[in-house]
C-alpha beads as a LAMMPS data file, in Angstrom:
LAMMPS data file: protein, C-alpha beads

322 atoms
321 bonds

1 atom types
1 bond types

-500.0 500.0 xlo xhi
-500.0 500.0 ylo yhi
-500.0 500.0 zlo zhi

Masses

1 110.0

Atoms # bond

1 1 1 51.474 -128.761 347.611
2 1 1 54.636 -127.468 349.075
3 1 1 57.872 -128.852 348.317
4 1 1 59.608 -130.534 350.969
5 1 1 62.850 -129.354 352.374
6 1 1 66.195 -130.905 351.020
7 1 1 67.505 -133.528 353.110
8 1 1 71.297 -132.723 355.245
9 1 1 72.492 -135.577 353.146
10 1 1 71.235 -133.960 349.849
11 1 1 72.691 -130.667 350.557
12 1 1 76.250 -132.726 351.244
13 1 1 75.708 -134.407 347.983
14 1 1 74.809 -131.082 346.451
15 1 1 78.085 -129.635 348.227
16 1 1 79.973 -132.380 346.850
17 1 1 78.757 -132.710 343.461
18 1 1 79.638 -128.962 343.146
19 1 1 83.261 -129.457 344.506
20 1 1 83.732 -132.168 341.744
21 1 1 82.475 -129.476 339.142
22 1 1 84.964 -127.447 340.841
23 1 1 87.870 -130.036 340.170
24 1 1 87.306 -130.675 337.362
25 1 1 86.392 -127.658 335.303
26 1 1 88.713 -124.897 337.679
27 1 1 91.358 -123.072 336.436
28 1 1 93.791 -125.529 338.282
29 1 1 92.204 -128.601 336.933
30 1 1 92.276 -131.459 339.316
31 1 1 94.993 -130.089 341.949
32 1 1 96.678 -133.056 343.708
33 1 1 96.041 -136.840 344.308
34 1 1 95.303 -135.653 348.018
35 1 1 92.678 -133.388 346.525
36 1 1 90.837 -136.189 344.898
37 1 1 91.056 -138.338 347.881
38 1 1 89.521 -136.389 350.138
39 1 1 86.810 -135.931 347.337
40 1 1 86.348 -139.794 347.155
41 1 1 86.596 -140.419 350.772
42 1 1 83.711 -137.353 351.043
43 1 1 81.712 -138.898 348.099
44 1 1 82.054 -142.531 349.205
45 1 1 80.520 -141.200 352.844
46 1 1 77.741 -139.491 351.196
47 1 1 77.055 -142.150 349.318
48 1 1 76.509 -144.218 352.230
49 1 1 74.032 -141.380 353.631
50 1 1 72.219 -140.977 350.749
51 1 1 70.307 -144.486 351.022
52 1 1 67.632 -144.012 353.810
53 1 1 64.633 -146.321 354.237
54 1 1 61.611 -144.962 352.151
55 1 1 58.039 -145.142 351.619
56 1 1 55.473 -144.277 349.480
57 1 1 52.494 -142.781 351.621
58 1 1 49.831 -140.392 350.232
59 1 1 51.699 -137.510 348.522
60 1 1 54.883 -137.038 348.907
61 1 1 57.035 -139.727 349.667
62 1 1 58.613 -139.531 353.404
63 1 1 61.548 -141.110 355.249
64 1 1 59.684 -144.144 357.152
65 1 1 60.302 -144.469 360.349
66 1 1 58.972 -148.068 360.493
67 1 1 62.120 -150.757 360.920
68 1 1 60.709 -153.779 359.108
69 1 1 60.306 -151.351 355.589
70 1 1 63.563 -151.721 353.267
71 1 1 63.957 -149.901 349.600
72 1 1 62.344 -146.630 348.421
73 1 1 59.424 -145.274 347.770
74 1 1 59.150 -147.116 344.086
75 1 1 60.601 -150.142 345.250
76 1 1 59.982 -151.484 348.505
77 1 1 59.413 -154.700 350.684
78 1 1 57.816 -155.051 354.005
79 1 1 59.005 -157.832 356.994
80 1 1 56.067 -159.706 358.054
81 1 1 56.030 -159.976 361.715
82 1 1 55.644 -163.675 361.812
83 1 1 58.497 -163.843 359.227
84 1 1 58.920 -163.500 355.429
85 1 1 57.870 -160.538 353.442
86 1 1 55.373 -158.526 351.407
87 1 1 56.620 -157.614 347.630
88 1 1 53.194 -155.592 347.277
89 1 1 54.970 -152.012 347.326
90 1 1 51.354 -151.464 349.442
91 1 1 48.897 -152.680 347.167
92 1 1 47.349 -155.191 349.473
93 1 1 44.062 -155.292 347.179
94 1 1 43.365 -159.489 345.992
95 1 1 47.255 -160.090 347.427
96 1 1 47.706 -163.822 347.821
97 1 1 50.743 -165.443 350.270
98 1 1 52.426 -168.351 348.607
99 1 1 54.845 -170.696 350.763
100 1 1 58.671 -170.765 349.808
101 1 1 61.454 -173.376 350.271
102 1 1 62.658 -171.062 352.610
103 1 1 62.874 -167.371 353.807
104 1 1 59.162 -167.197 353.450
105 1 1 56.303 -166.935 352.929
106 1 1 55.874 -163.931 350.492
107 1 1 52.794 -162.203 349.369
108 1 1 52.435 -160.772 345.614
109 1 1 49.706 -158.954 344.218
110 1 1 48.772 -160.861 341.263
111 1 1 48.716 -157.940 338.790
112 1 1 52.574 -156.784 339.021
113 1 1 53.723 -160.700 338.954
114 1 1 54.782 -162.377 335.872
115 1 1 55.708 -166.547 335.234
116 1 1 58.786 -166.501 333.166
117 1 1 59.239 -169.982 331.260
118 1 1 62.744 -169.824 329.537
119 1 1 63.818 -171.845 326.497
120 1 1 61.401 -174.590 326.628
121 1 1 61.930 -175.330 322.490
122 1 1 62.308 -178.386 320.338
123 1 1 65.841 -177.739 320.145
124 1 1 66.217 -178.642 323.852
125 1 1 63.412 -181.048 324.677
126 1 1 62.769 -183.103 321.903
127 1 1 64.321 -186.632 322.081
128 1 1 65.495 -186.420 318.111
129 1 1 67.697 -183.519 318.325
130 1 1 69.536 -183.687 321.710
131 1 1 72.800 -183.688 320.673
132 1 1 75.087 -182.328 324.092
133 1 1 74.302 -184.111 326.896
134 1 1 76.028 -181.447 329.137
135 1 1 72.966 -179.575 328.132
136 1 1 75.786 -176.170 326.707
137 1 1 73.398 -175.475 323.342
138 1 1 71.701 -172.501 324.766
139 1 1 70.311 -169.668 323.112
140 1 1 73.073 -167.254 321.958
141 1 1 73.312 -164.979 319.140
142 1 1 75.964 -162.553 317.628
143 1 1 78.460 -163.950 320.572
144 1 1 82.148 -164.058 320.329
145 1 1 84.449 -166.753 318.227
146 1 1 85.589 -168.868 321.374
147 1 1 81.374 -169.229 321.682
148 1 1 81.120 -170.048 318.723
149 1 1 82.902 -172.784 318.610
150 1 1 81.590 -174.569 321.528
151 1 1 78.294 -174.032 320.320
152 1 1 79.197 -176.471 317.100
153 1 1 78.278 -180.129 316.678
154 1 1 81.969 -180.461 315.187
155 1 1 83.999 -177.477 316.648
156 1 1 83.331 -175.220 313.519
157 1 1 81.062 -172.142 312.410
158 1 1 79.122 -175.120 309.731
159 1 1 77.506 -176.311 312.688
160 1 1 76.525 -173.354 314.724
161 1 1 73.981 -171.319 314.995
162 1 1 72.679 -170.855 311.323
163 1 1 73.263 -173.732 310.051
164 1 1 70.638 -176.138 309.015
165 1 1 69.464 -178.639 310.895
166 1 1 67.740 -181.090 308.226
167 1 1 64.788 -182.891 308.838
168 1 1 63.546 -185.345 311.447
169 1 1 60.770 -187.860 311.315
170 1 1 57.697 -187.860 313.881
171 1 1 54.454 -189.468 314.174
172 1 1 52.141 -187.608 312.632
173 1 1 49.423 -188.179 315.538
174 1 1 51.945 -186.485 317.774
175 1 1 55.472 -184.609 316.409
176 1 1 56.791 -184.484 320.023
177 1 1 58.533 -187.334 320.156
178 1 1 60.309 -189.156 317.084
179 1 1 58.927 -192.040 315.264
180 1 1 60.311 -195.761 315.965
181 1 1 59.663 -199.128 315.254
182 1 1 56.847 -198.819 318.354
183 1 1 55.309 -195.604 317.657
184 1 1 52.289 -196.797 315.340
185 1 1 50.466 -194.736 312.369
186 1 1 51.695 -192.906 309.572
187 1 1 54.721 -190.358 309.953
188 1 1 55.597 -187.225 308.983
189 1 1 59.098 -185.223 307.813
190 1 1 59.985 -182.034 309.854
191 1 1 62.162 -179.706 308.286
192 1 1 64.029 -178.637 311.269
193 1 1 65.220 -175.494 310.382
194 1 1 68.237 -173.513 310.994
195 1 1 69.735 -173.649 314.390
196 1 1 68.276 -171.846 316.661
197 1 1 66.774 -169.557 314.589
198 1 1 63.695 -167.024 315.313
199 1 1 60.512 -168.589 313.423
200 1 1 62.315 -172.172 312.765
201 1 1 60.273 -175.217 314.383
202 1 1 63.245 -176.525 316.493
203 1 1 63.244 -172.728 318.330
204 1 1 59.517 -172.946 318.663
205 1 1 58.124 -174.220 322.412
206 1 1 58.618 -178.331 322.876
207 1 1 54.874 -180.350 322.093
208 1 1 51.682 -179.310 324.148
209 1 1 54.112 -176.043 325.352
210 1 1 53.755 -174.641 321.969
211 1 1 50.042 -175.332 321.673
212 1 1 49.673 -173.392 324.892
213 1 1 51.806 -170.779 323.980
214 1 1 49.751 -170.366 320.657
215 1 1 46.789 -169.913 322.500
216 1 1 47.997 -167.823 325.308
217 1 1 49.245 -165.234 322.994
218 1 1 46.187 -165.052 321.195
219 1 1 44.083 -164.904 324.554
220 1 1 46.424 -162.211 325.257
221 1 1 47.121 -163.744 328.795
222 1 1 50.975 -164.930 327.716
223 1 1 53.513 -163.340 325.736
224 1 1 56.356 -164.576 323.827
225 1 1 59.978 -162.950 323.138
226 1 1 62.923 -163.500 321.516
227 1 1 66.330 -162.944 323.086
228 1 1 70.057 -162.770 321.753
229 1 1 71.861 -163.484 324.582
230 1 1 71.252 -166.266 327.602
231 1 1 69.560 -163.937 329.323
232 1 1 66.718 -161.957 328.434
233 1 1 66.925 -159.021 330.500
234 1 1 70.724 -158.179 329.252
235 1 1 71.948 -154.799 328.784
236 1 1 69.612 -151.517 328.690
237 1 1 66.555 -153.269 327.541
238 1 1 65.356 -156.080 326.066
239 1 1 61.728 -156.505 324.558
240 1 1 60.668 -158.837 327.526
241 1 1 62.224 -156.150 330.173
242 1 1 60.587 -153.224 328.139
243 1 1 57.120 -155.086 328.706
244 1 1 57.431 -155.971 331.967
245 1 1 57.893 -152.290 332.689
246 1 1 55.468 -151.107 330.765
247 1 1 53.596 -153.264 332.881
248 1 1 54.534 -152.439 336.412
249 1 1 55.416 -155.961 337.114
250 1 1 57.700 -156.320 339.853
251 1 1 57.380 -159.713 341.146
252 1 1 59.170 -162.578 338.455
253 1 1 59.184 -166.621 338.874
254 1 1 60.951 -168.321 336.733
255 1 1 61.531 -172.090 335.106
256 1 1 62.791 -173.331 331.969
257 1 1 65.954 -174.702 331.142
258 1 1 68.825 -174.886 331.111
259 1 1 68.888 -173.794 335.125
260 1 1 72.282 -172.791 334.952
261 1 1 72.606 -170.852 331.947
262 1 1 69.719 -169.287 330.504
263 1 1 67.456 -169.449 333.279
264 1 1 70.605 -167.919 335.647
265 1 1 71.434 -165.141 333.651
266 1 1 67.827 -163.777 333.495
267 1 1 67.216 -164.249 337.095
268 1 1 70.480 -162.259 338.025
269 1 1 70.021 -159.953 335.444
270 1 1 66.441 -159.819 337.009
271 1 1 67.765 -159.149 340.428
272 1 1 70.025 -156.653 339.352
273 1 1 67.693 -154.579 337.733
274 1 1 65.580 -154.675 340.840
275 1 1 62.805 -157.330 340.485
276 1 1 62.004 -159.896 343.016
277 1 1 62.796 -162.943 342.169
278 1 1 61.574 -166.820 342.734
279 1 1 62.890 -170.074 341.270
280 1 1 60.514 -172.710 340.613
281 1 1 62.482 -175.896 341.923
282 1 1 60.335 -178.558 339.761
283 1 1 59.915 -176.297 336.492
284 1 1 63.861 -176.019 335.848
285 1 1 66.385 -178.581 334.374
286 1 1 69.406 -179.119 333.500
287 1 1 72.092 -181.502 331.794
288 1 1 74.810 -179.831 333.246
289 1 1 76.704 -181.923 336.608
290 1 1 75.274 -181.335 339.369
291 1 1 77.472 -178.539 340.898
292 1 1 75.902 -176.192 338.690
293 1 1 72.072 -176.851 339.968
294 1 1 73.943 -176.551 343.324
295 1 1 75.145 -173.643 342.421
296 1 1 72.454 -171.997 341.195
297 1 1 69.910 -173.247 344.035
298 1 1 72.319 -171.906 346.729
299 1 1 72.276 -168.166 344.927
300 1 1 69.143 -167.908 343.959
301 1 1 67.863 -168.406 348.057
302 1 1 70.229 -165.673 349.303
303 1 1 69.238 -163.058 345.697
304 1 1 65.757 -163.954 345.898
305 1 1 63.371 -167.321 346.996
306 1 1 63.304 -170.972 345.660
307 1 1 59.653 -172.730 345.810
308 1 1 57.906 -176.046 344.294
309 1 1 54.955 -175.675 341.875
310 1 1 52.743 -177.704 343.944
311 1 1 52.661 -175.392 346.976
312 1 1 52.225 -172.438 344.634
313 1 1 49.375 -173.566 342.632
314 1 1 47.765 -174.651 346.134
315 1 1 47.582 -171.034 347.316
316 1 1 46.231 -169.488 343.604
317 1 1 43.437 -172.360 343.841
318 1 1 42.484 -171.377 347.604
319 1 1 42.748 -167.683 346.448
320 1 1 40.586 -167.446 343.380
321 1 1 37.675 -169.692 345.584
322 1 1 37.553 -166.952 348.341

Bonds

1 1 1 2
2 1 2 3
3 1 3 4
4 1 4 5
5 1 5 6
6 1 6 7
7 1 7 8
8 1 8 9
9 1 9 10
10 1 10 11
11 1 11 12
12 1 12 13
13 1 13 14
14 1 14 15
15 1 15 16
16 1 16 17
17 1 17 18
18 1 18 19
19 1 19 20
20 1 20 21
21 1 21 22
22 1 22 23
23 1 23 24
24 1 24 25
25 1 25 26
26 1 26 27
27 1 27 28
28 1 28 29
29 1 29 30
30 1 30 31
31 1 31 32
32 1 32 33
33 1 33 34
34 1 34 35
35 1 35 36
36 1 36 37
37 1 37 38
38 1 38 39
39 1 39 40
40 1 40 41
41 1 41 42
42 1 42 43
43 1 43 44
44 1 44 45
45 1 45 46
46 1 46 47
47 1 47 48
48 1 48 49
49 1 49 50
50 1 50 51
51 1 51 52
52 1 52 53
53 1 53 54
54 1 54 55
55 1 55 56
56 1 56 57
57 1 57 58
58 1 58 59
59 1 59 60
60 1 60 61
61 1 61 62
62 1 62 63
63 1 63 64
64 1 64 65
65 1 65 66
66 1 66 67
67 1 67 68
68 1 68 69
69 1 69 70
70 1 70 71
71 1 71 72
72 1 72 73
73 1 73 74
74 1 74 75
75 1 75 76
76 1 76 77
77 1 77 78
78 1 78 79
79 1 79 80
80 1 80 81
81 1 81 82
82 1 82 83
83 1 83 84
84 1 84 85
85 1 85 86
86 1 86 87
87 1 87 88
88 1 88 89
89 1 89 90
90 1 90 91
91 1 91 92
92 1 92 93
93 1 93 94
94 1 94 95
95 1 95 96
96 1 96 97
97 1 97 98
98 1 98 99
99 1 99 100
100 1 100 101
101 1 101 102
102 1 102 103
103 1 103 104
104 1 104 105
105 1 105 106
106 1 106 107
107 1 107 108
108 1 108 109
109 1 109 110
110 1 110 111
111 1 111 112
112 1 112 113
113 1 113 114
114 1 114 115
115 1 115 116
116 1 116 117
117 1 117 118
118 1 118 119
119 1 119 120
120 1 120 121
121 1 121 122
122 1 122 123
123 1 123 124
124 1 124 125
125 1 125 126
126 1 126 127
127 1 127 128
128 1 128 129
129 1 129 130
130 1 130 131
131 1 131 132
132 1 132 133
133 1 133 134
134 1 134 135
135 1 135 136
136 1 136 137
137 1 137 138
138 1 138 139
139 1 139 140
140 1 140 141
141 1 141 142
142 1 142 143
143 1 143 144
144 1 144 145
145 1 145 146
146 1 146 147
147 1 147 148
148 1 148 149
149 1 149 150
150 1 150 151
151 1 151 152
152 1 152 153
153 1 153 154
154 1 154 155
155 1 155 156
156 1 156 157
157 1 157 158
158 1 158 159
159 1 159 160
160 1 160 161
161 1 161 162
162 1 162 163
163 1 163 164
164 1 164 165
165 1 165 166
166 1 166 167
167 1 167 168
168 1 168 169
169 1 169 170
170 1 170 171
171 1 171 172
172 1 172 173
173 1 173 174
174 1 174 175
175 1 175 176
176 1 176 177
177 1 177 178
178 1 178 179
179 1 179 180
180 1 180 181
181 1 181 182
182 1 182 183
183 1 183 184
184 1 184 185
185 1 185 186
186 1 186 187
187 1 187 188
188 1 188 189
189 1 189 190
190 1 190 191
191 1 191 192
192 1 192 193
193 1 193 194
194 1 194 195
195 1 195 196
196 1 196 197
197 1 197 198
198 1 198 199
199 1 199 200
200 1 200 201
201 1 201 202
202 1 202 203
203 1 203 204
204 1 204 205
205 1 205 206
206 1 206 207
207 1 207 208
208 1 208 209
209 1 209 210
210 1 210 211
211 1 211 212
212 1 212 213
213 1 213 214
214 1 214 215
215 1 215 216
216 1 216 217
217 1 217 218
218 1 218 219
219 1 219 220
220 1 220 221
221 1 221 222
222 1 222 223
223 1 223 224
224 1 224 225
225 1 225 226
226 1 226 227
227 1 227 228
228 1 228 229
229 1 229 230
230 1 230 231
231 1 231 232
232 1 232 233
233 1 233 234
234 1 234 235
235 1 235 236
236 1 236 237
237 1 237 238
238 1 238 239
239 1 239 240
240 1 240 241
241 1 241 242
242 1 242 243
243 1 243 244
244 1 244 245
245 1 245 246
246 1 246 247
247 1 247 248
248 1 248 249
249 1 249 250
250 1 250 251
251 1 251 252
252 1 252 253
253 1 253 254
254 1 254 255
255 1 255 256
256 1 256 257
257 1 257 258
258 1 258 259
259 1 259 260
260 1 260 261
261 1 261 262
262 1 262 263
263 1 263 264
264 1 264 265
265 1 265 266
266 1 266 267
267 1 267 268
268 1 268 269
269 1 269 270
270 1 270 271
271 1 271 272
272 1 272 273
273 1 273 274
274 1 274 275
275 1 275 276
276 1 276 277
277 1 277 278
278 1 278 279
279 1 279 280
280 1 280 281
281 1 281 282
282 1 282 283
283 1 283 284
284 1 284 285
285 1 285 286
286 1 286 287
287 1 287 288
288 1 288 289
289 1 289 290
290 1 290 291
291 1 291 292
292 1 292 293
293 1 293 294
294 1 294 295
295 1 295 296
296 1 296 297
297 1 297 298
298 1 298 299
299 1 299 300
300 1 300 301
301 1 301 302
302 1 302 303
303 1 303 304
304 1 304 305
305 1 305 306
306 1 306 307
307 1 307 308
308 1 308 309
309 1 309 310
310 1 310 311
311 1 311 312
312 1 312 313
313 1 313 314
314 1 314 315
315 1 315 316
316 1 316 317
317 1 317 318
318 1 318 319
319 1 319 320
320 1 320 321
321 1 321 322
C-alpha cells in the first residue's frame, strides 16, 4: 500500500508549524509583535484549509468529492436527497430512519446508538422527598461553596449533599409513592439515605425504573453510571463516555430530568465531543419556568434533533417486523 502524497495544505501547516519552532526556540526568541502576527494571521488561514470534506472509502481515506458528505473520514454525515441525514458513517447494514420534530428524518444504525436516561432517582421523582419546586437539586458532587449552598434545604453545608435524609414511609405493596390515609395495607420505613449519595435508595432509579434498570444490567442490554458533575460526559472522560467509546457508539438520545440542567449539560457536552445528538421531547422534565425548556428545546434543534417517543418507537416496531 503506498502512502499517499501530503496534501498543499499539510505541507503549509508543516511550513508553519516549523516557523513557530523557529520562533520560539531561535536564537532571537520571538522577534517582534509583527513577527507573531503574521504567524497567527498564516496559522489562522491554514487552519481554515486544513478542514476539507472527508470520507472513509476502502483503504485509505480520500478527499470526497461528493457535496452532500460533511466531517471526516471517522466522523461523518450524509444529506439525504429528499432532506435530513444519515448518521451511519456508511454502515447502511439493518439502518432504520426515525422521524424528527424537525430537520429530519435521520437514519442510525442500531449498533453505534445508545438511549441515555439521566437522573431518573427517588430523589427527584418520588412525591415524599420533593423538596424545590424549581426542580435546582441536581446531581453535583465536589462543586464549589456558592453550589453548595444552593444545593441546601436551609442555605448550609448540614443539608447538602451528605447529609442524611431520614426515613420516609411507603406502602409496602408499592414504595413509589408515600403512604396516606388512602393508600391501604401495611407500610413500610425507608431509610432514605444520604443525599444524593452513590448506593443510597433516594439516588437509586424512581419505582418500576429501578426494577428495569436491575434487570437490564443483569441482561447486559443497559448500563448504569455514576457521575460527579451535571453532566456525564464532563472533562477528559467519564465512565459513561469511556463506554460509549469503547463501544463505537456515535448516535445518543437522551431524556431524564431535569431538561435544563443535567440532561443539558450532557447533551452539549455530547455535542462537543462529537456525538449526534437527539432530545426526546416527552421523556424530559423539568420544574424549572418555562424559559429554560424554551431554552433548551430551541438549542438542542440547531446542535442536534428534538423527536417524540411515539414516532420513534413506531419506526423500531416496523423495523424489527421486516
Amino acid at each position: 500500500m503506498q502512502r499517499q502524497k501530503p496534501l498543499k495544505e499539510e505541507h503549509k501547516m508543516v511550513e508553519a508549524c516549523q516557523e513557530l519552532i523557529s520562533l520560539i526556540s531561535g536564537s532571537s526568541a520571538i522577534r517582534s509583535a509583527s513577527a507573531i502576527m503574521e504567524f497567527l494571521t498564516k496559522i489562522f488561514t491554514i487552519a481554515i484549509l486544513a478542514f476539507p470534506t472527508l470520507v472513509c472509502g476502502e483503504g485509505i481515506p480520500t478527499i470526497s468529492s461528493d457535496p452532500q458528505i460533511f466531517g471526516n473520514p471517522l466522523n461523518f454525515w450524509k444529506k439525504l436527497p429528499t432532506g435530513g441525514w444519515d448518521l451511519t458513517r456508511g454502515r447502511n447494514d439493518g439502518a432504520i430512519t426515525l422521524p424528527m420534530t424537525s430537520g429530519g428524518p435521520i437514519i442510525v444504525h442500531p449498533n453505534s446508538t445508545a438511549l441515555v436516561i439521566i437522573d431518573m432517582q427517588n430523589f427527584f421523582l418520588h412525591e415524599s422527598l420533593r423538596g424545590d419546586p424549581k426542580g435546582r437539586d441536581v446531581v453535583l458532587i465536589n462543586m464549589p461553596p456558592a453550589f453548595i449552598k444552593g444545593f441546601a434545604g436551609d442555605g448550609t453545608s448540614a443539608t447538602s449533599f451528605g447529609s442524611d435524609m431520614g426515613t420516609i414511609v411507603v406502602p409496602s405493596s408499592d414504595p413509589s409513592i408515600p403512604a396516606t390515609s388512602s393508600t391501604h395495607g401495611t407500610n413500610q420505613t425507608i431509610q432514605v439515605g444520604k443525599k444524593l449519595m452513590r448506593g443510597s435508595w433516594n439516588a437509586q432509579p424512581w419505582g418500576p425504573l429501578f426494577e428495569e434498570q436491575v434487570k437490564g444490567v443483569a441482561d447486559g442490554t443497559d448500563f448504569y453510571f455514576n457521575k460527579n458533575r451535571l453532566s456525564g460526559m464532563w472533562g477528559p472522560g467519564t465512565p459513561m463516555q469511556t463506554w460509549l467509546q469503547d463501544n463505537s457508539m456515535t448516535t445518543l438520545f437522551f431524556g431524564g430530568v431535569n431538561v435544563d440542567q443535567c440532561v443539558w449539560g450532557t447533551f452539549l457536552d455530547a455535542y462537543y465531543k462529537g456525538y449526534d445528538v437527539i432530545l426526546v421531547d416527552d421523556m424530559s422534565a423539568t420544574t424549572s419556568p418555562a424559559s429554560a425548556t424554551a431554552m433548551v428545546d430551541y438549542n438542542a434543534a440547531i446542535d442536534g434533533w428534538r423527536t417524540s417517543s411515539p414516532g420513534v418507537v413506531d419506526a423500531l416496531r416496523k423495523a424489527s417486523t421486516h
